[in-house]
N, C-alpha and C positions, 0 to 999 in steps of 0.2 A: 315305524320309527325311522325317520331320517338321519343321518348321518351327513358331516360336511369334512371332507378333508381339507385338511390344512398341511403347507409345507414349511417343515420347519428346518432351520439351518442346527444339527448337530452342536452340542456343546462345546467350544476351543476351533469350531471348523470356520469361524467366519472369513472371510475372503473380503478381500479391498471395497467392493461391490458393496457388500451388507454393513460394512461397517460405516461405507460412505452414506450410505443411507439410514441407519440410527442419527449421522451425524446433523444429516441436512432436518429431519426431523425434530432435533433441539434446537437447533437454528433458528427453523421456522416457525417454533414456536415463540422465540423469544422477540416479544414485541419492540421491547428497547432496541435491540439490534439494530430491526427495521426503522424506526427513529433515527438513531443515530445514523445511518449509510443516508437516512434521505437529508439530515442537517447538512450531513457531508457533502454530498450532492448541491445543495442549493447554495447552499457557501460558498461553494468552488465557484457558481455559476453567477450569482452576486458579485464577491469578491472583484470576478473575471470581468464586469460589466462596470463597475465603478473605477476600475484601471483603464477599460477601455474609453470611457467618456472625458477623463482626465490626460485620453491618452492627446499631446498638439504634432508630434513630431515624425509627418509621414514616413517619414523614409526610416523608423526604426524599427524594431521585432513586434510588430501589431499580435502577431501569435502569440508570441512570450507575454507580453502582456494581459493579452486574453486569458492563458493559462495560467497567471500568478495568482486565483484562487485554490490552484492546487497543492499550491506549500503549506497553507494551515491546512486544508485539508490532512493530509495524509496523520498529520497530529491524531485526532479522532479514529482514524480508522486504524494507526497502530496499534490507539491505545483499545482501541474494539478487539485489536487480534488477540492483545495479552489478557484480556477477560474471558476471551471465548477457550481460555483454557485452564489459567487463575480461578476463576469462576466454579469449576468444578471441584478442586481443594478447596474452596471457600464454604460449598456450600455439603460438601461429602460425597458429592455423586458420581465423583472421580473412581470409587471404591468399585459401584457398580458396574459402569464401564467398564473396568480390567474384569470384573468377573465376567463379562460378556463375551467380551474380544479380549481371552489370555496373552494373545501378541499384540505388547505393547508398542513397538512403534509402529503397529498399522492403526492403531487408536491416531497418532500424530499425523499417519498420512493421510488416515481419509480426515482428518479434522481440516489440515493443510489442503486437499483435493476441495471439499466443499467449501472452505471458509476463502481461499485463492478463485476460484470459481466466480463466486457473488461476490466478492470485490473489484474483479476483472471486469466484471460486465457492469458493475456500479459506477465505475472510475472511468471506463471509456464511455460509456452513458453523458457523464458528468463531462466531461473532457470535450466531449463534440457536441453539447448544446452550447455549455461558455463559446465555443469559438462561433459557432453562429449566432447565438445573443449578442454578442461582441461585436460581430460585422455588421447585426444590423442597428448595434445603436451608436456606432462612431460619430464623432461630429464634422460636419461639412470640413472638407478637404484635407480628410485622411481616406485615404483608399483601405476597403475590407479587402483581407487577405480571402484566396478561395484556394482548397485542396489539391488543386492541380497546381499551381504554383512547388518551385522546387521547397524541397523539405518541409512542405506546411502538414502534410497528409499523415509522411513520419511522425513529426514534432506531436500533432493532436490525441494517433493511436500510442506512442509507448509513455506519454505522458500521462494517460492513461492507466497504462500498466503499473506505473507507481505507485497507484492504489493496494494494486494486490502483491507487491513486493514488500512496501512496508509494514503492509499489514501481516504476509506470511514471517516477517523478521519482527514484529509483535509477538506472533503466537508462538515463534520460535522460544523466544525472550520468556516470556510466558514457560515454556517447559522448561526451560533451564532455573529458574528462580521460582516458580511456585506461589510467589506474594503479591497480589497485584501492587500494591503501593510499589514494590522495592522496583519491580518491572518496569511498570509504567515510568519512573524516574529515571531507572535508565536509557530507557529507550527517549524520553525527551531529554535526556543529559547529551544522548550520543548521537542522535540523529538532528536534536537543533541547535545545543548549550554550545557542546566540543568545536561544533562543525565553525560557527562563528569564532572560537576562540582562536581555533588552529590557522583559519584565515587569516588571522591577524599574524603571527607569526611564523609560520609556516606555509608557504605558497606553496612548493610542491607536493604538500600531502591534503592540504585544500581541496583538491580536485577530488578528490577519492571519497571528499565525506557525500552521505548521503544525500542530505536535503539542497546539497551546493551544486549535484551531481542531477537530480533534477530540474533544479533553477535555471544552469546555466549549460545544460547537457541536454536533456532531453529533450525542455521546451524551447529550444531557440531554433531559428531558421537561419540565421546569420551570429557572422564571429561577435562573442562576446567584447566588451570595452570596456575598463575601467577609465572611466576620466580621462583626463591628459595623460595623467602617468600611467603610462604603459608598462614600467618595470614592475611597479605593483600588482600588475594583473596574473592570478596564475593561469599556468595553462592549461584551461579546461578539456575534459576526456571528448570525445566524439559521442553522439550519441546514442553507437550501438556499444563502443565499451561501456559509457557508464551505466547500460542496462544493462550491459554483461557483469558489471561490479555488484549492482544493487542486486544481481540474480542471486550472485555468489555471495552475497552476506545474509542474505535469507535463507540459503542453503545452507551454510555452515551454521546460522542460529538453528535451524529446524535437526540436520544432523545431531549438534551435540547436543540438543533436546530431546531427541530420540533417544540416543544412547543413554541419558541420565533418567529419561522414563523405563527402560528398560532394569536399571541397574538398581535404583532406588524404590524404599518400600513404598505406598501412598499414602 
């Protein structure tokens, strides 16, 4: 008679480790997901090629341009964060989860750990083929930008990262609200609806919104210009603060997500 041991992790004992790993396991199973990151992905890199071919005016942000497939992007992939937790109240398997892994906000961190993860690598993926798609389909007598140029290298990786900021302030969103409709709306109320409204009347808090904060933050190499009128223009973050911004709203979504997973029955 053979015998095979098996290691099993203790009941309540899971560690960050085991639970990051059930997690990538639902992940990878769910096909849509993979769908959806690769829409995401091509979009960006579309998007980024139809601005570049449109693009006449050498001497402007050829990068920024390249990158302006990554504002609808990020749409899709916040609204992927808020499912990949909605999803699980949707569908009751939120129940089994917590019996697994008793401590509830390691359920959010390693969600947050793998779901930040594949976004990260999906969105800098996406981010540096648009800009080389982009360079090589410019039309005669615009110069492609190259990585070694000042700020172009910056601009391509944290523009990037905006994938997986938005997305972890999705799933954030997601554990605070529970409903995907309600979520999802907020997060396209506050991240594209507000962000335009506020522009319009309020320039100094402009900078701070999200989607404006990679438009005009992260993906640029050169200062921003509003038209002629310069009073109009606000004044855009740098763009290591507005990564330091977008860090910090997806940390405070995921913290108070945590704590209301912890607090609340399922």
């Amino acid at each position: 008679m053979t015998t095979t041991a098996q290691t099993r992790v203790p009941s309540g004992r899971y560690g960050l480790a085991q639970a990051a790993r059930m997690e990538w396991i639902k992940l990878r199973s769910l096909r849509s997901a993979w769908w959806t990151l690769a829409v995401t992905a091509a979009g960006t890199v579309g998007i980024g090629v139809a601005v570049g071919l449109n693009t006449r005016n050498a001497s402007g942000d050829v990068t920024n341009n390249a990158l302006a497939g990554v504002v609808p992007g990020l749409l899709l992939t916040g609204v992927l964060g808020v499912l990949t937790m909605t999803s699980e109240y949707t569908s009751g398997t939120i129940r089994a989860t917590l019996a697994a892994v008793p401590r509830r906000p390691l359920v959010l961190a390693a969600k947050a750990a793998v779901f930040g993860a594949v976004t990260l690598i999906v969105g800098e993926v996406a981010s540096f083929i648009a800009f080389f798609a982009v360079g090589a389909t410019l039309r005669h007598g615009v110069a492609a930008p190259t990585l070694g140029q000042p700020g172009v290298l910056r601009a391509v990786a944290v523009t990037g990262a905006a994938f997986c900021l938005i997305g972890l302030l999705g799933l954030g969103l997601g554990a605070i609200i529970r409903h995907s409709a309600a979520a999802v709306g907020l997060l396209v109320a506050g991240v594209y609806v507000v962000a335009q409204f506020i522009g319009f009347i309020a320039h100094g808090v402009a900078s701070y919104m999200p989607i404006l904060i990679v438009g005009n933050s992260l993906s640029t190499t050169k200062p921003v210009t509003c038209g002629t009128d310069g009073a109009s223009c606000p004044d855009f973050l740098s763009a290591w603060t507005g990564l330091g911004v977008l860090s910090l709203y997806a940390l405070v979504a995921l913290a108070i997500g945590g704590w209301l997973l912890a607090k609340r029955d399922a």
